[in-house]
C-alpha positions in Angstrom: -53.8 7.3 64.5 -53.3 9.5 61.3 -54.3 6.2 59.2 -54.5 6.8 55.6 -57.8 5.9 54.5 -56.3 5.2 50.5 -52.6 4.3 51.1 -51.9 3.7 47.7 -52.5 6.5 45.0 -52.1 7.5 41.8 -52.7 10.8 40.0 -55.5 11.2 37.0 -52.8 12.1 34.5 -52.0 9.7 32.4 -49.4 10.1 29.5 -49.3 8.5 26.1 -45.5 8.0 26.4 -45.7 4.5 28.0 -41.7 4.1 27.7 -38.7 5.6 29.5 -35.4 6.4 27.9 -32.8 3.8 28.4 -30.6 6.8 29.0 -32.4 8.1 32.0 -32.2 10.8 35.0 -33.3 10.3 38.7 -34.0 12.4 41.6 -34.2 11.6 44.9 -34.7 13.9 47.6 -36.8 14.3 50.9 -38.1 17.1 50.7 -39.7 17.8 54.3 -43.0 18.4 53.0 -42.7 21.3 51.1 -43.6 19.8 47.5 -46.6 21.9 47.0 -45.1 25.3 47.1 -45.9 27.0 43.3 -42.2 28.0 43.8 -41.3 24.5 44.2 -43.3 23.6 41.2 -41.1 25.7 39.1 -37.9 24.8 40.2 -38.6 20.8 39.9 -39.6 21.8 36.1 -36.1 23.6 35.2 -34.6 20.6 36.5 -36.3 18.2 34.6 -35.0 20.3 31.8 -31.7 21.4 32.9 -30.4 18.1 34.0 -32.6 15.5 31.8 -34.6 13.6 34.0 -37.2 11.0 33.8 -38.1 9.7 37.4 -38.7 11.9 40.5 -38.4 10.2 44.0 -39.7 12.1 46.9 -39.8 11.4 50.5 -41.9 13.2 53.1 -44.1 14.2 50.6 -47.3 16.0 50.4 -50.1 15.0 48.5 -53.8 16.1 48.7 -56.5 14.0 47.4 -57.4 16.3 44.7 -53.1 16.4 43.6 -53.4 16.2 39.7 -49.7 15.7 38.8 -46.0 16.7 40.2 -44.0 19.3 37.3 -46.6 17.7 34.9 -45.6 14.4 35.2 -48.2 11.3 36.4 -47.5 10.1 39.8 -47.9 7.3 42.3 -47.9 7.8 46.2 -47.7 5.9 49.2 -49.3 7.5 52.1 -48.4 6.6 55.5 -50.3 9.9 57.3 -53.4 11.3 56.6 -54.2 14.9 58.6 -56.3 17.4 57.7 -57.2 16.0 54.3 -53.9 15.7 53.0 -51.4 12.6 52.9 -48.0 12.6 53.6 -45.7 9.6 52.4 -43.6 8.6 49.2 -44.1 10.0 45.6 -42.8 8.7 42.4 -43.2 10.5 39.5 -42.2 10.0 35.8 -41.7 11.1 32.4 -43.9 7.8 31.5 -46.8 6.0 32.6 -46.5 3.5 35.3 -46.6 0.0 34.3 -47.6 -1.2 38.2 -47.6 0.1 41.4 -47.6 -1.4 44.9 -46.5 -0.5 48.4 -45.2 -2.0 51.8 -46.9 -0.4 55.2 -44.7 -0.7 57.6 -45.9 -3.0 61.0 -43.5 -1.6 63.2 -44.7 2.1 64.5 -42.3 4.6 65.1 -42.4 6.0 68.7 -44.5 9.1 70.2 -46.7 9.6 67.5 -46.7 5.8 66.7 -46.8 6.5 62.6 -46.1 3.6 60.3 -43.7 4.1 57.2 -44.7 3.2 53.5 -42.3 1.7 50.7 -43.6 2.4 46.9 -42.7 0.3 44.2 -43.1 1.4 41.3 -42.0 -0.3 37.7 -41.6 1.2 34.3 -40.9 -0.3 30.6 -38.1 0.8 29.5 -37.0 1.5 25.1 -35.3 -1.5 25.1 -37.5 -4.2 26.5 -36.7 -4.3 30.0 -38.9 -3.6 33.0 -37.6 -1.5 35.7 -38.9 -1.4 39.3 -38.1 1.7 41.1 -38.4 1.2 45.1 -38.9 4.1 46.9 -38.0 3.9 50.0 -38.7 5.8 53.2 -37.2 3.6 56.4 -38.7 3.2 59.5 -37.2 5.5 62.5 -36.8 5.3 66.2 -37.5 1.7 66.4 -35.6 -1.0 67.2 -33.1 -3.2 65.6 -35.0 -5.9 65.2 -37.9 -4.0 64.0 -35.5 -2.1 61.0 -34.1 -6.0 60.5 -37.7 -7.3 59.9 -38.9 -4.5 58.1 -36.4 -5.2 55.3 -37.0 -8.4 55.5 -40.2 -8.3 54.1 -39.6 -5.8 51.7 -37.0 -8.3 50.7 -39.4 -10.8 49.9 -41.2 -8.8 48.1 -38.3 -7.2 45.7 -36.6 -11.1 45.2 -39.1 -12.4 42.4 -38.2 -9.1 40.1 -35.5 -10.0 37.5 -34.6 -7.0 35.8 -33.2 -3.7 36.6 -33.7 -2.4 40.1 -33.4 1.3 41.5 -33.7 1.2 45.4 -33.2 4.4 46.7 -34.6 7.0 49.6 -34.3 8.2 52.9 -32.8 5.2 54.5 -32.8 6.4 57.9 -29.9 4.0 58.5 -27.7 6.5 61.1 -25.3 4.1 63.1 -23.3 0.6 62.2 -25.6 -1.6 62.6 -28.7 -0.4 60.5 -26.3 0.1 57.6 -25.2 -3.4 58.1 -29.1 -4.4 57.4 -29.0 -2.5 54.2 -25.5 -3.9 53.0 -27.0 -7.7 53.6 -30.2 -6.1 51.3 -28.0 -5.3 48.6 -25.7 -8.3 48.9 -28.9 -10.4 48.4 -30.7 -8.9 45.4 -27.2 -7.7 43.8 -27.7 -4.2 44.3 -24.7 -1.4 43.7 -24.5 1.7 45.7 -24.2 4.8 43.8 -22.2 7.1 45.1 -22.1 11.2 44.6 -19.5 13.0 43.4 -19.7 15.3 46.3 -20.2 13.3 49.8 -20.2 15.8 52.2 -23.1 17.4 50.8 -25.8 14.4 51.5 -27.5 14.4 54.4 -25.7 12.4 57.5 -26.7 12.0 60.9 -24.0 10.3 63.5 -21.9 10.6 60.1 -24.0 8.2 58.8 -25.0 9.2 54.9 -29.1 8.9 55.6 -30.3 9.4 51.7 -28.7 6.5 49.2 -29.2 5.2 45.6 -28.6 1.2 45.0 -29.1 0.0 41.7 -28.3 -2.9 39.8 -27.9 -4.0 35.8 -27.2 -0.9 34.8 -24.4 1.3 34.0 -23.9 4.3 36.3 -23.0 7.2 34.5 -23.1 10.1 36.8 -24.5 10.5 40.5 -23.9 14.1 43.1 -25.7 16.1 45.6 -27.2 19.6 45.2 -26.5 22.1 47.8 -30.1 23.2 48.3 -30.9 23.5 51.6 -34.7 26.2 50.4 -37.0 23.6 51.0 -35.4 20.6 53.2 -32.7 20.1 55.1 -31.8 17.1 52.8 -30.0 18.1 49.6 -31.3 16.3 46.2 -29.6 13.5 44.3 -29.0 13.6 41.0 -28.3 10.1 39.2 -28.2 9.3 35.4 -28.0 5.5 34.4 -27.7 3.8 30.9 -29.5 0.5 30.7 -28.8 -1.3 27.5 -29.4 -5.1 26.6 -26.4 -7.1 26.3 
């Protein structure tokens, strides 16, 4: 049901610039699928300007077949729902061109409309040498323990043979105990950090469970917070800058 019929996209843009800052910007935000808005458009470009970044990660995105680019920038996509000729799913876009790109379908559905989830992963070169794989992550909901458990299991298999930098961030939809334990054993594992904001009241929680998260790991976090925008989502953005320099 809703199937994708092309899970795995990428736009037709493709930028010179094959390299991303070592000094770079993220954003992550769900943005309820209200990405193609013209007015949305605009305020993701004054961002990019007013706050420096270099990689957008979107959850609950939009993305039409004929999508050219997000703010200008290339983009890859991992659908999980097709319906009436547009996809919905996880977008990554950057101020580079994407080195690879590969997703995770979820095999657990999620109940009443029984939709699957996709993970993109995405990696980037970075100016000095080091390839950085940027996970996108949208988790699987109203399923059961085991099912979030196994899910991550495989996504950890598939995240374990990368040696460099890591960003794994999203919409973790981890909103008691004993889902955040299943992320904390992640992160353990593959040496990840959590990044936390500045301003913690203002990400999204559910059972006062923080739901949207940034792990990272060798880099150095410089700066991470939440934007009270509630316009298009009722998930506020977060902002992240990291340095990544060779020792």
């Amino acid at each position: 049901m809703f199937k994708p019929d092309i899970p795995l996209l990428r736009s037709p843009l493709i930028l010179e610039n094959k390299i991303i800052p070592s000094d770079f910007g993220i954003l992550c935000w769900n943005v309820h699928k209200e990405n193609l808005k013209p007015e949305f458009d605009t305020m993701i470009k004054n961002w990019i300007r007013q706050f420096d970044m270099d990689i957008l990660m979107f959850q609950e995105a939009v993305f039409p077949d004929n999508l050219f680019s997000v703010a200008g920038l290339p983009f890859a996509a991992a659908a999980n729902i097709k319906l009436r000729g547009r996809q919905f799913g996880v977008l990554t876009a950057a101020t580079a061109d994407i080195h690879t790109k590969t997703d995770v379908m979820s095999l657990a559905r999620e109940t009443m409309l029984t939709t699957r989830k996709n993970i993109l992963m995405t990696r980037y070169w970075l100016d000095n040498g080091d390839l950085l794989l940027v996970v996108n992550v949208h988790a699987v909901n109203f399923t059961s323990r085991a099912w979030y458990e196994w899910e991550f299991s495989r996504l950890l298999k598939t995240l374990q043979h990368h040696t460099g930098p890591m960003i794994v961030a999203g919409d973790f939809n981890c909103w008691n105990r004993s889902r955040l334990e299943i992320i904390m054993a992640l992160c353990r594992k593959l040496g990840l950090r959590q990044a936390r904001p500045d301003r913690p009241r203002l990400v999204k929680q559910f059972f006062g469970f923080e739901l949207d998260r940034i792990y990272f790991r060798q880099m150095t976090l410089r700066h991470m917070d939440a934007l009270e925008n509630r316009i298009f989502s009722d998930h506020n953005p977060l902002l992240a800058r990291f340095s990544c320099t060779s020792p």
